[in-house]
MARLOKOL-132362 format. One record per residue (C-alpha): residue number from 0; residue in three letters; x, y, z. Coordinates in steps of 0.1 Angstrom, whole numbers, plus 5000, padded with zeros to 4 digits. Layout:
REM residues N
   resi   resn     c1     c2     c3
    NUM    ALA      X      Y      Z
...
This chain:
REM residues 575
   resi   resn     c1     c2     c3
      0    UNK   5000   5000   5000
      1    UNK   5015   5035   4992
      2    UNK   5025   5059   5022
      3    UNK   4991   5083   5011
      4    UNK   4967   5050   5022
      5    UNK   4993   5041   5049
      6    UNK   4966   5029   5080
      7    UNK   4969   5050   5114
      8    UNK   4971   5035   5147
      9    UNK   4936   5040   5155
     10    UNK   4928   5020   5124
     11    UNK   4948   4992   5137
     12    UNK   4937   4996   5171
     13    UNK   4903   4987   5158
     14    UNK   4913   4959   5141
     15    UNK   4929   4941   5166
     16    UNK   4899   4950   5191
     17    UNK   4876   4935   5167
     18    UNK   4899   4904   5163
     19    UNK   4896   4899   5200
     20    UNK   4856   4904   5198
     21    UNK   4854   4878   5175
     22    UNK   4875   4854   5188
     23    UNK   4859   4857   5219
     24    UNK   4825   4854   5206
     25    UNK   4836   4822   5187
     26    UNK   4848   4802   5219
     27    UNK   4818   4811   5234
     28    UNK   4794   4797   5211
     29    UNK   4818   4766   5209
     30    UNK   4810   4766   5244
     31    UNK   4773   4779   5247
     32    UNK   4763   4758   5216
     33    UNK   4770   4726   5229
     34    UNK   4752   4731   5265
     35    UNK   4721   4740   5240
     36    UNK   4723   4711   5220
     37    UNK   4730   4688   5249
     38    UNK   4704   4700   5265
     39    UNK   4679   4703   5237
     40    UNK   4684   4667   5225
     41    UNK   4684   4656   5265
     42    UNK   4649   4673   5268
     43    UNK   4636   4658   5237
     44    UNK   4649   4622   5254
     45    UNK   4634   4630   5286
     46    UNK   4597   4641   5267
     47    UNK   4602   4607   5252
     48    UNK   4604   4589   5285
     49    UNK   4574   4612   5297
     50    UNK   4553   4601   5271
     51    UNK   4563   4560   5272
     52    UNK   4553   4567   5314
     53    UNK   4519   4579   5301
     54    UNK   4514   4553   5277
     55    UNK   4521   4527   5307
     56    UNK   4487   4534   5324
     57    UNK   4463   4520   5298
     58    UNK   4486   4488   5293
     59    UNK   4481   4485   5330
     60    UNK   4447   4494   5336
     61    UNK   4440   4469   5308
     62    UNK   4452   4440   5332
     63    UNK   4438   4455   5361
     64    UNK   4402   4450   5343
     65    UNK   4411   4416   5332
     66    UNK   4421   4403   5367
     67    UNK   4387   4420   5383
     68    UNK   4363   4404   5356
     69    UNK   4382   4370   5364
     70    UNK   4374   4379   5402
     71    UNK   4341   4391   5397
     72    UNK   4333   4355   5375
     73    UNK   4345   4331   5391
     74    UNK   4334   4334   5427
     75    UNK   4298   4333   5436
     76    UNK   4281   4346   5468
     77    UNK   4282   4320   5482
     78    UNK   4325   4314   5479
     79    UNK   4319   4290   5455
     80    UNK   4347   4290   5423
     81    UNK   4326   4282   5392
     82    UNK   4336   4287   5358
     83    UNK   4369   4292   5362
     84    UNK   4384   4268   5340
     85    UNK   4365   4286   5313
     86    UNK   4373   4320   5319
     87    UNK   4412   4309   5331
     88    UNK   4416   4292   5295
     89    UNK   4400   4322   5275
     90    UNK   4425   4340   5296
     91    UNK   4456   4320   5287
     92    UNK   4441   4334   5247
     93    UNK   4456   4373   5257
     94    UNK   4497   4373   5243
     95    UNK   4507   4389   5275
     96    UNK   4492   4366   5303
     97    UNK   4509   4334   5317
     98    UNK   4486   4322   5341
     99    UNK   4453   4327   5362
    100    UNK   4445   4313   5395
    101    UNK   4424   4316   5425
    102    UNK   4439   4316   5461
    103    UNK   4416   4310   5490
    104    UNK   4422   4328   5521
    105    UNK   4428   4292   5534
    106    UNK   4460   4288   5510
    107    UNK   4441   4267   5485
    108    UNK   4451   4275   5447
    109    UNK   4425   4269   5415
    110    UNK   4448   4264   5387
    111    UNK   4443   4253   5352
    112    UNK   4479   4233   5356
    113    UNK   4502   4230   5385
    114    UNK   4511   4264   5402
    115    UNK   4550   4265   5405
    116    UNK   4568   4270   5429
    117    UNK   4582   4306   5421
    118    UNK   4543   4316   5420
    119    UNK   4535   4300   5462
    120    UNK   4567   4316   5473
    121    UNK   4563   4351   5454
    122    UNK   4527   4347   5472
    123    UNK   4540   4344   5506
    124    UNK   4558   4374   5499
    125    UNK   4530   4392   5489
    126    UNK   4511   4379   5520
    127    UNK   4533   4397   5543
    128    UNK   4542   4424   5524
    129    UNK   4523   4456   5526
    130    UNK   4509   4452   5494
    131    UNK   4482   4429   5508
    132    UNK   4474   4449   5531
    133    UNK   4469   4479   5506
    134    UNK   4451   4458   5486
    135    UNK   4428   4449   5512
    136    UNK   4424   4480   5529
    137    UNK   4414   4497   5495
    138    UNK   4399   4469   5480
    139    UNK   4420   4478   5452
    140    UNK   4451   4457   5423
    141    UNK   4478   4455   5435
    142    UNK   4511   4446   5410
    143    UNK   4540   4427   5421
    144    UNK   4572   4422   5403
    145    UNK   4596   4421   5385
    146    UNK   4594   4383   5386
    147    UNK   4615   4358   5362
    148    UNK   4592   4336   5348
    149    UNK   4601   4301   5328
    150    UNK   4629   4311   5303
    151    UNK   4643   4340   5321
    152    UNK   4612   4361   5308
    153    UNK   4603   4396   5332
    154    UNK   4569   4395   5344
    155    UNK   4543   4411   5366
    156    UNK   4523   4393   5388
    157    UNK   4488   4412   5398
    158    UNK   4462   4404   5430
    159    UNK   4427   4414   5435
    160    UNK   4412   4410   5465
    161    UNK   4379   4388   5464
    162    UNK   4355   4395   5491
    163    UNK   4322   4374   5495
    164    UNK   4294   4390   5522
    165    UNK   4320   4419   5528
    166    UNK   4342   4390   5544
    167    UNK   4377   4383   5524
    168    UNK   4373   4355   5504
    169    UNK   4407   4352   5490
    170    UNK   4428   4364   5456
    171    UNK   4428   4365   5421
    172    UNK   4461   4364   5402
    173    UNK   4471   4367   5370
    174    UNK   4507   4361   5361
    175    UNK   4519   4387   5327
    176    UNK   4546   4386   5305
    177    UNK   4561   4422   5311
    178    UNK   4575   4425   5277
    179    UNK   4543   4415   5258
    180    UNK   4519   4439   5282
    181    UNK   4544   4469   5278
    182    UNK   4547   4464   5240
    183    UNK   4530   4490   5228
    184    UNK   4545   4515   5246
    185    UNK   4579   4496   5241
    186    UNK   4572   4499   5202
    187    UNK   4566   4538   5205
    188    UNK   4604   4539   5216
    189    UNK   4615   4520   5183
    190    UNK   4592   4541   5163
    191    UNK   4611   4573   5180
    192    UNK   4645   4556   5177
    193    UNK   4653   4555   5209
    194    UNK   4675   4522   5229
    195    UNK   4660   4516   5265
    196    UNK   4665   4501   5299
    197    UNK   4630   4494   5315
    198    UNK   4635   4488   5355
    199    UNK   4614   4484   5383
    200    UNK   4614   4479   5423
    201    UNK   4591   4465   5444
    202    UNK   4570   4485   5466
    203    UNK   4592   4501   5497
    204    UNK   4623   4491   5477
    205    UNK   4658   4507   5462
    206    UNK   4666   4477   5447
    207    UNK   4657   4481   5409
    208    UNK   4652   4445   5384
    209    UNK   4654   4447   5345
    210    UNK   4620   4443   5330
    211    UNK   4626   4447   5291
    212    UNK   4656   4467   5274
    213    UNK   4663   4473   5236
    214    UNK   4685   4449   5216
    215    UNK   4710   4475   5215
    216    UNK   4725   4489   5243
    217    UNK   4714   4528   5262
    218    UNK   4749   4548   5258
    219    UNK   4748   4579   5281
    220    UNK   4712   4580   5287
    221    UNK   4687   4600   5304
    222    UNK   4670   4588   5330
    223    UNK   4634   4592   5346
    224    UNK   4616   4574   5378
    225    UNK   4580   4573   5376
    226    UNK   4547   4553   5392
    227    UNK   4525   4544   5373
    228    UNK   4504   4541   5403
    229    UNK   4508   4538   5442
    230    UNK   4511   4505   5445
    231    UNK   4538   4495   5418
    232    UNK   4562   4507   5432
    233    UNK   4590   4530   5415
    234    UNK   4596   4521   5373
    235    UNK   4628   4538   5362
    236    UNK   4632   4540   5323
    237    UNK   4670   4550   5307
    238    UNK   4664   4559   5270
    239    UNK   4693   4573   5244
    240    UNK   4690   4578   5204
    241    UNK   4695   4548   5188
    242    UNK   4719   4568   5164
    243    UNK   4740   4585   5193
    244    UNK   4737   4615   5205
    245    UNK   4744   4644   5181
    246    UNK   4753   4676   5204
    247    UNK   4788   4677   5199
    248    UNK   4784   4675   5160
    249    UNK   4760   4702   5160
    250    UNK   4780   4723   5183
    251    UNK   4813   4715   5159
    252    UNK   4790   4724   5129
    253    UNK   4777   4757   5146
    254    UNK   4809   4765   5155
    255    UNK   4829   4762   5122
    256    UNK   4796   4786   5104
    257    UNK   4803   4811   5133
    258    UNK   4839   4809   5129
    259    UNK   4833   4811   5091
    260    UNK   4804   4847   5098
    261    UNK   4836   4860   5120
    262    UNK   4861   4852   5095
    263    UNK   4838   4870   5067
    264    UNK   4833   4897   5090
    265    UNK   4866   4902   5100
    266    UNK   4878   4906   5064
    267    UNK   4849   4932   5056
    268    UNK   4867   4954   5088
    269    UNK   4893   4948   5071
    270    UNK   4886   4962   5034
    271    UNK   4863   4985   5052
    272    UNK   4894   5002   5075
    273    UNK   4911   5001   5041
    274    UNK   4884   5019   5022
    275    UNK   4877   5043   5050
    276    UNK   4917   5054   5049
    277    UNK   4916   5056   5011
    278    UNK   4891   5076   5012
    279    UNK   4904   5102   5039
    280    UNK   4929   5106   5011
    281    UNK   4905   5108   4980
    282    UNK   4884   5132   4999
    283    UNK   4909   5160   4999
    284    UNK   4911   5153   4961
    285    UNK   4872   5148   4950
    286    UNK   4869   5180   4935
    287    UNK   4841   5173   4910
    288    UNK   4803   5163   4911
    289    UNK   4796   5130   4901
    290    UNK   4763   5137   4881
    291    UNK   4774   5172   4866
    292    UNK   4807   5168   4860
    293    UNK   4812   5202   4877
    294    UNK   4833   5215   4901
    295    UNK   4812   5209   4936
    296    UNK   4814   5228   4964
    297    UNK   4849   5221   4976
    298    UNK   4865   5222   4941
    299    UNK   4847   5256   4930
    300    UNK   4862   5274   4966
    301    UNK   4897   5255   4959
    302    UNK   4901   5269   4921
    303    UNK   4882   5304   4933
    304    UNK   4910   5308   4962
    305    UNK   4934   5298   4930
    306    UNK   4922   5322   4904
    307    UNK   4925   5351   4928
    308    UNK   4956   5342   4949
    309    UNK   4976   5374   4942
    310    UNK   4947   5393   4932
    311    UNK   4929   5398   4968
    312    UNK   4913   5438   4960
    313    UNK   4903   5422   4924
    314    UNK   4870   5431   4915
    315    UNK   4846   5399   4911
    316    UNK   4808   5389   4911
    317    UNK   4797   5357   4930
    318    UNK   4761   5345   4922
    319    UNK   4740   5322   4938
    320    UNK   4718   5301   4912
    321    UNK   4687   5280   4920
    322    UNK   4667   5256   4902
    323    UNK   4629   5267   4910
    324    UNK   4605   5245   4923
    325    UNK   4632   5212   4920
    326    UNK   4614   5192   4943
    327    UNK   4582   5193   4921
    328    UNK   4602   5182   4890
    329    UNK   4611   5152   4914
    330    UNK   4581   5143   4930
    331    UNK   4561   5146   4896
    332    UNK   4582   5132   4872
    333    UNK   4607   5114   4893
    334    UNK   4641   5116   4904
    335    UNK   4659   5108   4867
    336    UNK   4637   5140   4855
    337    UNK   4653   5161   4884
    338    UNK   4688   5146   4876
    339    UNK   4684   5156   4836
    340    UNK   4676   5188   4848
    341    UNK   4702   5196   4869
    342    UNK   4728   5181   4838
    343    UNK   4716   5205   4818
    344    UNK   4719   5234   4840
    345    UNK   4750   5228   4849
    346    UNK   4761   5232   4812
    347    UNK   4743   5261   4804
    348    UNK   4757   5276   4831
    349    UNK   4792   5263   4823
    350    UNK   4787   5276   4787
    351    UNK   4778   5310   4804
    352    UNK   4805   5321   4820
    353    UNK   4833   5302   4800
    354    UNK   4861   5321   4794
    355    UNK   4846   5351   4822
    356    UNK   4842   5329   4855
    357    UNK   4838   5297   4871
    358    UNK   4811   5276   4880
    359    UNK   4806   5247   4908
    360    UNK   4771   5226   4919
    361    UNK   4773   5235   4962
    362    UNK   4745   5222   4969
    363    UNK   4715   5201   4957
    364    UNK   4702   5222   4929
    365    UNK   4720   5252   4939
    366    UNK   4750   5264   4915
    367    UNK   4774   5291   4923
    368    UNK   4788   5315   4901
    369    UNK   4820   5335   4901
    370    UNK   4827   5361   4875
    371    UNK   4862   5374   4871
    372    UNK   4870   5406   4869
    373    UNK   4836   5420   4870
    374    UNK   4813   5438   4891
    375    UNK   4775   5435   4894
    376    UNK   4774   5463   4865
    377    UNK   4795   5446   4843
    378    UNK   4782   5409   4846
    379    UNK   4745   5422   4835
    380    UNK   4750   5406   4800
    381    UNK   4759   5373   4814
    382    UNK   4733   5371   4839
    383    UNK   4707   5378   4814
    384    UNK   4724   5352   4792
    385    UNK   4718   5327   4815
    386    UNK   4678   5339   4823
    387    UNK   4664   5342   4787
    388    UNK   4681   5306   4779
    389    UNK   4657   5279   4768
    390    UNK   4656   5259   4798
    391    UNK   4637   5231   4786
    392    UNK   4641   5192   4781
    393    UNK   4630   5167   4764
    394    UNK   4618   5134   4782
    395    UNK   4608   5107   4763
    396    UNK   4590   5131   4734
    397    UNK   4576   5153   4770
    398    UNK   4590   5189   4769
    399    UNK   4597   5199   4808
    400    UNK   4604   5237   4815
    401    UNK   4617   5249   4843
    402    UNK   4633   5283   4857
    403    UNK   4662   5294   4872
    404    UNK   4664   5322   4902
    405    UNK   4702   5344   4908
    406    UNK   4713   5364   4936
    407    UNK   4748   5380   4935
    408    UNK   4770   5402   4952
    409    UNK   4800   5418   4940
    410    UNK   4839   5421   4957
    411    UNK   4847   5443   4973
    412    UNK   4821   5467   4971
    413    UNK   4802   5441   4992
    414    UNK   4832   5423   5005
    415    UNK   4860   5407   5003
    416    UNK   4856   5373   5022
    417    UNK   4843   5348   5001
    418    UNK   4819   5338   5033
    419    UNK   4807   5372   5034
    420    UNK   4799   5375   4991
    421    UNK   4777   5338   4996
    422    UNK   4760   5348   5022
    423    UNK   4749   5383   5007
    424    UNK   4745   5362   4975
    425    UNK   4724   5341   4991
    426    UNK   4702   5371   5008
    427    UNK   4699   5381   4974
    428    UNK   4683   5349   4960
    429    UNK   4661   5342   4989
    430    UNK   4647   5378   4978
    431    UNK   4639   5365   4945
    432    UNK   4625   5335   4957
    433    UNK   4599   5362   4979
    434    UNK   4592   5380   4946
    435    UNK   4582   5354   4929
    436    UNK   4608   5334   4911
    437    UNK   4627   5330   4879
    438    UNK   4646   5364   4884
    439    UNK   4676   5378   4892
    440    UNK   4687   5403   4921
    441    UNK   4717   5421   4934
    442    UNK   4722   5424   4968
    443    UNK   4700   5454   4983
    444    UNK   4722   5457   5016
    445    UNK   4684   5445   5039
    446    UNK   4681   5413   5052
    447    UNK   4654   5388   5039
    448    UNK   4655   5369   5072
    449    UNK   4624   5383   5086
    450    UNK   4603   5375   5054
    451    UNK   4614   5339   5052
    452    UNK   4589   5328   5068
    453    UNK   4570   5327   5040
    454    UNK   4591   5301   5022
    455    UNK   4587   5278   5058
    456    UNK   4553   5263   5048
    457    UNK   4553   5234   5025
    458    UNK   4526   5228   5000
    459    UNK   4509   5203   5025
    460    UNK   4507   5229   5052
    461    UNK   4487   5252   5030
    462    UNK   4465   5236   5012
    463    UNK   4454   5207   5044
    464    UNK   4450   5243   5061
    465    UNK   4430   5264   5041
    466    UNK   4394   5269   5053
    467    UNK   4372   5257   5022
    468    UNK   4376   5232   4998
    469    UNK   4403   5234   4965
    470    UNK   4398   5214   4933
    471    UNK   4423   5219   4902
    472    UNK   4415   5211   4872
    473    UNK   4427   5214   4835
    474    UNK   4400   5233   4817
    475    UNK   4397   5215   4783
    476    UNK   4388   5182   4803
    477    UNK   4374   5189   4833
    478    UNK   4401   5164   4846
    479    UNK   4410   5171   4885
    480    UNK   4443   5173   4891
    481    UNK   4444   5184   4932
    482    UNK   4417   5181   4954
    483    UNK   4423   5190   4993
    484    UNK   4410   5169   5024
    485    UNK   4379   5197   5030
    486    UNK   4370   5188   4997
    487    UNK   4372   5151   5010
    488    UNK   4352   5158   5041
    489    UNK   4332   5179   5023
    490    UNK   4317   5151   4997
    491    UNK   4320   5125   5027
    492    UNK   4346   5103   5014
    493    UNK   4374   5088   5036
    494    UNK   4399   5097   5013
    495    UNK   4419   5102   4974
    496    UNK   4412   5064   4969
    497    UNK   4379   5064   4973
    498    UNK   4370   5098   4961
    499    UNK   4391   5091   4924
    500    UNK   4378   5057   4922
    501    UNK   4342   5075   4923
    502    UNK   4344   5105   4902
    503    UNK   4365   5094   4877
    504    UNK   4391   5126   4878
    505    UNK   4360   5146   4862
    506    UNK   4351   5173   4881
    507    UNK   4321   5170   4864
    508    UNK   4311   5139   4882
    509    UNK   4305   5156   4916
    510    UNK   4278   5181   4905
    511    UNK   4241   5170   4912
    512    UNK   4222   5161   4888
    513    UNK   4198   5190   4889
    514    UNK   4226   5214   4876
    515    UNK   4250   5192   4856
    516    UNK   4229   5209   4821
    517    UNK   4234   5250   4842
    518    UNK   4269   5241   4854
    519    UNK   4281   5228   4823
    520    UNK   4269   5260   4799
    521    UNK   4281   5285   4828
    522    UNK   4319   5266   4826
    523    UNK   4315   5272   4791
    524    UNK   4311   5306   4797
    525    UNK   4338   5312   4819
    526    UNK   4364   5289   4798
    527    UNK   4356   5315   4772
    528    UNK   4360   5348   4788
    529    UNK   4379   5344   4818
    530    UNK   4413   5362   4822
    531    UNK   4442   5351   4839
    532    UNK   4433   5358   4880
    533    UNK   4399   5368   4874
    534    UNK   4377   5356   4901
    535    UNK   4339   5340   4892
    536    UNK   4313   5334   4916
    537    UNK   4291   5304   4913
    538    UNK   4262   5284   4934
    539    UNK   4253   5252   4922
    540    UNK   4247   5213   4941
    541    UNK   4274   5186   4947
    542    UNK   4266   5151   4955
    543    UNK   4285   5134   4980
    544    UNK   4297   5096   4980
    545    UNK   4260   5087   5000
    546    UNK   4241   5107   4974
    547    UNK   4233   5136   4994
    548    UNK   4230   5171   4974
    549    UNK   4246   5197   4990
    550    UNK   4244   5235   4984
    551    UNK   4281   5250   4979
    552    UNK   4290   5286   4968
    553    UNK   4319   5282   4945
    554    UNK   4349   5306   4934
    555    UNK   4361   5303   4900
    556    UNK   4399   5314   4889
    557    UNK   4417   5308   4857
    558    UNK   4452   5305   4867
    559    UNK   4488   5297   4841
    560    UNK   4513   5274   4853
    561    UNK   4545   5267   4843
    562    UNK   4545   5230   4842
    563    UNK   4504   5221   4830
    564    UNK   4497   5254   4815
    565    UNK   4464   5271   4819
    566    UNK   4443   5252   4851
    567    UNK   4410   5265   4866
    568    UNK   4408   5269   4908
    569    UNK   4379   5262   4923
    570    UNK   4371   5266   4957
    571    UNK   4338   5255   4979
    572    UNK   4322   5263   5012
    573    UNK   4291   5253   5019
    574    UNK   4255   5275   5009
């Protein structure tokens, strides 16, 4: 890089401070990225286990029923057992139970086949457990278990007290394969693809047995304890993706795109510093406006200060040019119009004082002028040169006129800073602007300050302000062209929308229909002998958007304007 773009220290300094941002902002979402994804895939696993709990209670309850209706069938009021061989082998029919059987009070066992002796000795445990007396008490299932049943299977054993004459008769029992009575909600985890550890301890216990697990084996997993209900004892289910937990590749991932964001970012400082200290250079040397190819502001004072180094008590005339009414040209026809414009001001005013002065776009659409060598007598010719131009373009077949407004001062009869010549310059113009535009004016030595004023209302202001209601229209049409928001309130419409989308832009279409035939040969009238400011009276009836006639007194002015030509004012206040 040459010396001119050579970077300062604070341009470093901010480098390496943003360096150290980033850096640190990296290791923190390498650090803050994995606690989110470990946690957010650990919450999805523990939801998982919530929802396998949930799904537990209908498997169970579905046993539960089973054992009452045996209970309820197969003991009559008087203690007898009948039926039970039925019922016990259309039990035996159900994938997930073992066995049935009846246990008298007295010990005695109804059994389809022998009762082994696993089963007598888990129901001796039962029978001085507190689970009997639970299910006693509250005449309520009770589930025992985990048992291991003949080839090593998990099951749960379940006992429902039978009482015959309110008197405890005995139990039912029904013996279930754990797997088989779980496997619905044991299939949800494969559907989910999750590997799990299904435990359980018996009531009043820490001691936890394995009642089904997933052919592959739980890596890392989350755990939750639940019960299902208060009497089977604690479950506890350890679940983990079946493809692995993905935290720390997500984190990695995350990482290397925020590392990649900084990196980008980092770079962009970096042409951005680089910019920002080729430009401190370049903006001492930008002496010429992009769009006119003109001196601008700082390249007109630079080659002024030039011209007249040496040459301080000189005589000179600055001028300060404006485009009138610029902001229209841009609003109406847009800002490539406005640009146009300003192009070919810029050369007409370059032509103007070639070979006699200088000329640079300061501002906007405000030129300034220096004449060499003249005073405000002597630049007359030039001045008038550049008002009586043709200042008109062509847009797309569309001739666009516009005016230009001076106000000069001349050195040193006026002064001798160049501050002191703009300023005056610029009294001078803000004078024209008050007398009406497209005009030139020398400096009268009295302020224009108070009377600016006047130029501190926009259009808006007026016209939403004005007491009655304003229509323009063009007078070969009747088209509208303006209408204010009392004319709006007035006719009852919400607003421009509405009120164009109704009348059409014909002015005509708002007159009642009693005096469309008397407003129309009046109009014709006026169009025909009105003069430029003269004011007509006229009362005739407007409808408004619900159809209402309304009585208006109306004022009539023909008026010419420089961009649509000859328009007709119309204001209303109601009769």
């Amino acid at each position: 890089m040459s010396r001119k773009y050579k970077l300062r220290w604070q341009d470093r300094g901010i480098l390496i401070a943003v360096f150290i941002l980033l850096a640190t902002i990296v290791a923190c979402v390498a650090d803050r990225s994995k606690l989110y994804y470990k946690r957010a895939e650990e919450d999805r696993a523990l939801q998982v286990a919530k929802l396998v709990d949930r799904s537990f209670g209908p498997s169970l309850a579905q046993a539960e029923s089973v054992i009452q209706e045996l209970a309820q069938t197969t003991v009559d009021d008087q203690g007898r057992v009948t039926n039970f061989a039925k019922r016990s082998q259309e039990l035996l029919g159900i994938d997930y139970v073992q066995g049935s059987y009846l246990v008298s009070k007295a010990g005695n066992w109804q059994a389809n086949s022998g009762v082994s002796p696993g089963l007598k000795q888990a129901y001796r445990q039962f029978r001085r457990g507190q689970c009997e007396k639970y299910a006693v008490t509250k005449k309520r299932t009770v589930m025992q278990g985990p048992v291991t049943l003949k080839g090593g299977e998990a099951g749960l054993i379940f006992y429902q007290p039978v009482f015959v004459k309110g008197q405890l008769w005995g139990f039912a029992v029904v013996v279930t394969k754990a797997r088989q009575l779980l496997k619905e909600s044991l299939a949800n985890l494969d559907q989910w693809e999750y590997n799990y550890r299904l435990l359980k301890s018996p009531v009043k216990s820490k001691k936890y047995s394995l009642l089904a697990k997933s052919k592959a084996a739980v890596v890392s997993p989350v755990a939750y304890s639940f019960k299902p209900s208060t009497s089977s004892g604690v479950w506890k289910i350890y679940v983990s993706p079946k493809t692995g937990w993905t935290y720390e590749a997500k984190a990695r991932r995350m990482t290397a795109y925020v590392s990649l964001l900084a990196l980008l970012i980092f770079c962009l400082k970096v042409v951005l510093v680089l910019c920002l200290a080729h430009t401190r250079f370049w903006k001492k040397e930008a002496t010429v406006d992009a769009l006119t190819q003109i001196n601008n502001r700082l390249g007109f004072d630079e080659e002024l200060k030039r011209r007249l180094k040496g040459q301080e008590d000189g005589k000179f005339t600055l001028a300060m040019v404006d485009v009138d009414n610029f902001k229209i040209f841009n609003d109406l026809y847009g800002h490539q119009v406005g640009d146009i414009i300003l192009k070919q001001a810029s050369r007409e005013l370059k032509e103007a004082v070639t070979g006699c002065g200088l000329v640079g776009r300061t501002g906007g659409d405000e030129f300034t002028i220096a004449l060499l060598g003249m005073d405000a007598d002597d630049c007359q010719t030039v001045i008038q040169r550049i008002l009586t131009a043709d200042h008109e373009i062509d847009y797309f077949g569309q001739k666009i006129k516009y005016s230009l407004s001076i106000g000069y001062a001349d050195s040193p009869r006026q002064g001798k800073k160049l501050a002191d010549l703009i300023s005056r310059a610029d009294e001078a113009l803000y004078e024209v602007k008050l007398s009406g535009k497209s005009g030139a004016q020398y400096y009268s030595g009295e302020t224009s300050k108070p009377l600016r004023s006047q130029l501190g209302f926009t259009l808006y202001d007026i016209v939403a302000n004005i007491p009655e209601a304003l229509l323009i229209c063009k007078p070969e049409n009747c088209r509208i062209l303006f209408a204010n928001q009392r004319t709006l309130r007035l006719l009852g419409y919400d607003n421009l929308w509405d009120f164009f989308g109704r009348v059409n832009t014909k002015a005509c279409y708002i007159v009642a229909p009693r005096d469309m035939d008397r407003v129309e040969v009046w109009l014709k009238k006026f169009m025909a002998e009105a003069e430029i400011g003269d004011v007509h009276k006229l009362t005739y009836h407007v409808i408004s958007q619900s159809g209402q006639e309304i009585a208006v007194k109306a004022n009539f002015s023909m008026v010419d304007n420089l961009l649509y030509g000859k328009l007709v004012y119309q204001t209303m206040t109601m009769a």
